[in-house]
N, CA, C and O atoms as a printed pandas DataFrame, in Angstrom:
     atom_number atom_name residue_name chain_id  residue_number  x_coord  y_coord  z_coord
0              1         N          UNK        A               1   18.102  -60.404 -117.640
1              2        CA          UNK        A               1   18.979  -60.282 -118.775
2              3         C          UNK        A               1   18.458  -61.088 -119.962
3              4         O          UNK        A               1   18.574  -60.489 -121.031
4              5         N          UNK        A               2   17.923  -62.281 -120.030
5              6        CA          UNK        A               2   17.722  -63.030 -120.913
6              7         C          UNK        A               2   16.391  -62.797 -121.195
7              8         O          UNK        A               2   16.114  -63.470 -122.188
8              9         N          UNK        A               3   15.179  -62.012 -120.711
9             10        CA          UNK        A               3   13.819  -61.217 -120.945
10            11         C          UNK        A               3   14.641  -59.980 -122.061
11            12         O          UNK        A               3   14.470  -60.322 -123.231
12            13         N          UNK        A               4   15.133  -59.193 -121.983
13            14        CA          UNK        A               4   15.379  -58.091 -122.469
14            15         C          UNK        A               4   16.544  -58.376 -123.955
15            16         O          UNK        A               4   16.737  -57.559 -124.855
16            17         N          UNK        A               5   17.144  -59.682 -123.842
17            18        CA          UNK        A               5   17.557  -60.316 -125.357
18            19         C          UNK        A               5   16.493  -61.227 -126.026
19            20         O          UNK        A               5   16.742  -61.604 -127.171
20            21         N          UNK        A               6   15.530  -61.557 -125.539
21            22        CA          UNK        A               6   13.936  -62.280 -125.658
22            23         C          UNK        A               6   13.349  -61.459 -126.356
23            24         O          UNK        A               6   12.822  -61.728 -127.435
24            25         N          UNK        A               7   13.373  -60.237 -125.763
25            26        CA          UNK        A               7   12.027  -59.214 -126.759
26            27         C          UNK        A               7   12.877  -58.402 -128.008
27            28         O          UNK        A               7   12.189  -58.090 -128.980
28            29         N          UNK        A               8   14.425  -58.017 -128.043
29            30        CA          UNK        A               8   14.968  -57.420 -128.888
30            31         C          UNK        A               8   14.449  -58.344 -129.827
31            32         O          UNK        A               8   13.706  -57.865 -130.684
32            33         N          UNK        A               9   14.773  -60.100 -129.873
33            34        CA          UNK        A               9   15.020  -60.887 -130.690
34            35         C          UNK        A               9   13.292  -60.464 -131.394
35            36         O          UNK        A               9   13.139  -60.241 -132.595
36            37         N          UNK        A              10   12.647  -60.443 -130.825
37            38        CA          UNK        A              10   10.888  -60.782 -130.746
38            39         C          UNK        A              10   11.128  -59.537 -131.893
39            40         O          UNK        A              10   11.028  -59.813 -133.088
40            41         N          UNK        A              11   11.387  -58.425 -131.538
41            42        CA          UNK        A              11   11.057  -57.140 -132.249
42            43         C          UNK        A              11   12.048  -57.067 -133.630
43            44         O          UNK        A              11   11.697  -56.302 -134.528
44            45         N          UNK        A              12   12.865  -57.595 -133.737
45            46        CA          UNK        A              12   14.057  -58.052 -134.952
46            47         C          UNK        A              12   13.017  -59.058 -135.988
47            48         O          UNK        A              12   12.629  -58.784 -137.123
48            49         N          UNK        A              13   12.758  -60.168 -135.254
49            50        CA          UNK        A              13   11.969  -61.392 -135.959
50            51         C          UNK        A              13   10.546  -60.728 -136.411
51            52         O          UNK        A              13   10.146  -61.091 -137.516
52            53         N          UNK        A              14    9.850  -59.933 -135.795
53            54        CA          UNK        A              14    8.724  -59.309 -136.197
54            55         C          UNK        A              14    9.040  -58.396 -137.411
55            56         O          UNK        A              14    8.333  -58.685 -138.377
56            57         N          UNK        A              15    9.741  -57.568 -137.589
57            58        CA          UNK        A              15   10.102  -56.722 -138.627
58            59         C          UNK        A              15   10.727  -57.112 -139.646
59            60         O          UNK        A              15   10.426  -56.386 -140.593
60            61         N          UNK        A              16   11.696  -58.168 -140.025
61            62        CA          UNK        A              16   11.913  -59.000 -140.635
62            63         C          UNK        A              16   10.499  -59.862 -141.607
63            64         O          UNK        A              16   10.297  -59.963 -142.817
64            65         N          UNK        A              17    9.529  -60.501 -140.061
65            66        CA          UNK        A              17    8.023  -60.861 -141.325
66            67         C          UNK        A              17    7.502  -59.961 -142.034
67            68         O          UNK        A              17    7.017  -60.087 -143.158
68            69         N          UNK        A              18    7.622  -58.695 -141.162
69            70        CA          UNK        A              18    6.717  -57.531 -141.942
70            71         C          UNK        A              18    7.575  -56.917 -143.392
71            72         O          UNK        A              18    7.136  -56.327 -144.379
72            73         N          UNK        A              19    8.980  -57.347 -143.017
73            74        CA          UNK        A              19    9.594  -56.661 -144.532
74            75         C          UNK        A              19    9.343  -57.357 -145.588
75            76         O          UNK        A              19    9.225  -57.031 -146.769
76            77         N          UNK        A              20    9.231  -58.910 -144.749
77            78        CA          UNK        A              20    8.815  -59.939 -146.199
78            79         C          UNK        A              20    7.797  -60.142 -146.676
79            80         O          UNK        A              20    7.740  -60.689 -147.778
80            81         N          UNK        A              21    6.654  -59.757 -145.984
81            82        CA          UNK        A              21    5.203  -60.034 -146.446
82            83         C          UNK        A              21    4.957  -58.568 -147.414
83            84         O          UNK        A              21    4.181  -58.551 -148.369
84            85         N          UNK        A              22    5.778  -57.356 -146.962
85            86        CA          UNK        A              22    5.459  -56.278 -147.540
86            87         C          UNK        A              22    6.333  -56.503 -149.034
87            88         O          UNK        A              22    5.813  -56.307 -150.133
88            89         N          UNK        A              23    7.199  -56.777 -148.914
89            90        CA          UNK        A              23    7.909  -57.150 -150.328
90            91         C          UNK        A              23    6.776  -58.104 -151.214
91            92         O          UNK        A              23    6.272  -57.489 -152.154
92            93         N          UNK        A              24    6.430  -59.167 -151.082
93            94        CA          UNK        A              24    5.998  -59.801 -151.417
94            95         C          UNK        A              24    4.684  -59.418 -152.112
95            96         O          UNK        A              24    4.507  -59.630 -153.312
96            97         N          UNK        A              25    3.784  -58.855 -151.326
97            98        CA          UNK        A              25    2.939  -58.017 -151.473
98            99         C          UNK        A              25    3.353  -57.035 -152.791
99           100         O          UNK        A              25    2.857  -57.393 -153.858
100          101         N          UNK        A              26    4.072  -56.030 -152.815
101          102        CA          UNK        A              26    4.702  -55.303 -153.698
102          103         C          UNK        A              26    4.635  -55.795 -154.853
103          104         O          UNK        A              26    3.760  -55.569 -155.689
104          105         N          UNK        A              27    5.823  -56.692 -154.980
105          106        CA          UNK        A              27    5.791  -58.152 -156.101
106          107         C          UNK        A              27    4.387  -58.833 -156.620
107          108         O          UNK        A              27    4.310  -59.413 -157.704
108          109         N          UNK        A              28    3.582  -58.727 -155.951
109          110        CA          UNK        A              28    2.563  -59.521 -156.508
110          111         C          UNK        A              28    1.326  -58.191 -157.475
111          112         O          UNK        A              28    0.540  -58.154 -158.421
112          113         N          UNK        A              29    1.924  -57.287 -156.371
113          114        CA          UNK        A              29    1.015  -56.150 -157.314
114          115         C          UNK        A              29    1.474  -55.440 -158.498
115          116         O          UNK        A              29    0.619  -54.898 -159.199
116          117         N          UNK        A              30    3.136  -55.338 -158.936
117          118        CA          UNK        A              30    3.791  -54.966 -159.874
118          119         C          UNK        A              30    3.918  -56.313 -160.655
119          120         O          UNK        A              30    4.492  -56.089 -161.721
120          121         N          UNK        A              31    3.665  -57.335 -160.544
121          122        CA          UNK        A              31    4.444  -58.507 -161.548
122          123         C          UNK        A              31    3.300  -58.243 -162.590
123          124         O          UNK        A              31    2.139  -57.878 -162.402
124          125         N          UNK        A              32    3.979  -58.538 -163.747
125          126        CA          UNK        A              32    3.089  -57.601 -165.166
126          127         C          UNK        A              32    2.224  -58.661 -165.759
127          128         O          UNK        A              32    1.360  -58.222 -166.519
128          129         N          UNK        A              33    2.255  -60.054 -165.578
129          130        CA          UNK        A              33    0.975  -60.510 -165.637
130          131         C          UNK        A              33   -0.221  -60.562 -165.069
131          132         O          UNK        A              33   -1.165  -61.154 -165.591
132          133         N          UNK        A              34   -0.292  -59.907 -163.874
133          134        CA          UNK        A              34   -1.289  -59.106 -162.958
134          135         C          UNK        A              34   -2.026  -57.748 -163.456
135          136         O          UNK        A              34   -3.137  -57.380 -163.074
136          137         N          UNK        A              35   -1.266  -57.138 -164.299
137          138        CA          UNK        A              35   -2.027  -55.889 -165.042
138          139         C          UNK        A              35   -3.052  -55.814 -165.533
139          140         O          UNK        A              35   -3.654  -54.852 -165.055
140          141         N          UNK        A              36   -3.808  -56.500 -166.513
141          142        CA          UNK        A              36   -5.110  -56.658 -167.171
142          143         C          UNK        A              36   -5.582  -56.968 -165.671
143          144         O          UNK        A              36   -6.054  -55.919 -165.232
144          145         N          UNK        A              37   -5.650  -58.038 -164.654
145          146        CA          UNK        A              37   -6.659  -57.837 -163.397
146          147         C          UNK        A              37   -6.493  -56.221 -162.832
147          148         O          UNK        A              37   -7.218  -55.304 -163.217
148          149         N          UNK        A              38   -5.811  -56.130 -162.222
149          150        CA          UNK        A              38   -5.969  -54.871 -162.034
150          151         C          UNK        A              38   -6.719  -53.332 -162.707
151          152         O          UNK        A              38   -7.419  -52.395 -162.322
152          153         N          UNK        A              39   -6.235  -53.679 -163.580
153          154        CA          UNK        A              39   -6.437  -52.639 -164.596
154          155         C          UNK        A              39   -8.133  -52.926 -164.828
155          156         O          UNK        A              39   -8.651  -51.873 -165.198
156          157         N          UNK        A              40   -9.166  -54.075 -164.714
157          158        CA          UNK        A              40   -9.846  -54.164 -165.229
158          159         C          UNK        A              40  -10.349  -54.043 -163.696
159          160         O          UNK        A              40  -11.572  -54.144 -163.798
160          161         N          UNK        A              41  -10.170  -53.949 -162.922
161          162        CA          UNK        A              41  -10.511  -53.957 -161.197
162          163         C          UNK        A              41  -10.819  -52.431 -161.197
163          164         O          UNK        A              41  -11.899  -51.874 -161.000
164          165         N          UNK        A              42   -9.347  -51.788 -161.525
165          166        CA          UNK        A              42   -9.702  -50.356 -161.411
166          167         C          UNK        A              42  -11.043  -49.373 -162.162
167          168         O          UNK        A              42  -11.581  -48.323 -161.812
168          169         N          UNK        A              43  -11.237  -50.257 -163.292
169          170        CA          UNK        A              43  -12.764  -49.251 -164.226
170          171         C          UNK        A              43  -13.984  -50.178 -163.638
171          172         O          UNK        A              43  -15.069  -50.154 -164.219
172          173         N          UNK        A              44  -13.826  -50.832 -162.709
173          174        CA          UNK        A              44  -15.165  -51.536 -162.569
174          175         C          UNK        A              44  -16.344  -50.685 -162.107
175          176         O          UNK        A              44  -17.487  -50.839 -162.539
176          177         N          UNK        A              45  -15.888  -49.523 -160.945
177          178        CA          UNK        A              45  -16.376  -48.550 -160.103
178          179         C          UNK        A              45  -17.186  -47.723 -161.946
179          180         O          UNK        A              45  -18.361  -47.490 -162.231
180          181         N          UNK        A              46  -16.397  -47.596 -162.454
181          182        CA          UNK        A              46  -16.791  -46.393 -163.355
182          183         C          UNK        A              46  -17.833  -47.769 -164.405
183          184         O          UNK        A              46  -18.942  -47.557 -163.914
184          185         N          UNK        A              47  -17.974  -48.483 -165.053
185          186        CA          UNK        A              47  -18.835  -49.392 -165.476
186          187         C          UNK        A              47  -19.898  -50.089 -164.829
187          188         O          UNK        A              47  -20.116  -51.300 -164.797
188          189         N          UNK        A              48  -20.616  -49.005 -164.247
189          190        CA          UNK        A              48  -22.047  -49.430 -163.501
190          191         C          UNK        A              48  -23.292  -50.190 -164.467
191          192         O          UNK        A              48  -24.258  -50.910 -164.215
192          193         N          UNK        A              49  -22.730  -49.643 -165.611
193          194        CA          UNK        A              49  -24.128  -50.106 -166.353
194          195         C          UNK        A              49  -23.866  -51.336 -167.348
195          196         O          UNK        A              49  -24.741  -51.668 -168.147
196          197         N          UNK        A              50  -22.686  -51.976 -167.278
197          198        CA          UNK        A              50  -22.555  -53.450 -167.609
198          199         C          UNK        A              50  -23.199  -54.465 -166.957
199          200         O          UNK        A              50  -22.950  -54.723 -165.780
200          201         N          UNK        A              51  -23.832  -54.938 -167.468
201          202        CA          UNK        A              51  -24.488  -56.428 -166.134
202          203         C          UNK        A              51  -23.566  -57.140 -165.646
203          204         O          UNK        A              51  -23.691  -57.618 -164.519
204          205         N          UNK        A              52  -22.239  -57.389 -166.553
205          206        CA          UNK        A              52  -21.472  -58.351 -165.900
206          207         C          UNK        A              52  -20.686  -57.847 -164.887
207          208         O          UNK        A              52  -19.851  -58.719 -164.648
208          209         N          UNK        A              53  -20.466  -56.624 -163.959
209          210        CA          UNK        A              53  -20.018  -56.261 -162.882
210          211         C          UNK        A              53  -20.732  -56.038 -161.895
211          212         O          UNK        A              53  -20.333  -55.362 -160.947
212          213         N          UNK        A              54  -22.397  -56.794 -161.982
213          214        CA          UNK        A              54  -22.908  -57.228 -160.970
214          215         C          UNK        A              54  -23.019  -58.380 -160.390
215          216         O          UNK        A              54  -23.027  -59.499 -160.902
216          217         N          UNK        A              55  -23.130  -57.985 -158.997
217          218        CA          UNK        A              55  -22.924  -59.551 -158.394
218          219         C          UNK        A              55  -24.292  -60.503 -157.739
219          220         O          UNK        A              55  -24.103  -61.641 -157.308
């Protein structure tokens, strides 16, 4: 009895981290002072012939 309220708890507490790390995550990729990185992340592929997007 107390194995089978052990793993509910396990599988409750697991999905719970995963809602918060996924939120969080979310948040960090929409918060709007993050835009210029991104945004400048996304044309890097297409700006091959800048030197400064080599590494």
């Amino acid at each position: 009895m107390m194995q089978m309220h052990a793993s509910a708890s396990a599988g409750i507490v697991g999905l719970l981290i995963f809602i918060s790390v996924f939120a969080v995550a979310v948040t960090y990729a929409l918060w709007p002072a993050n835009k210029q990185t991104f945004d400048r992340l996304a044309r890097l592929p297409l700006d091959d012939d800048k030197e400064e997007n080599r590494l």
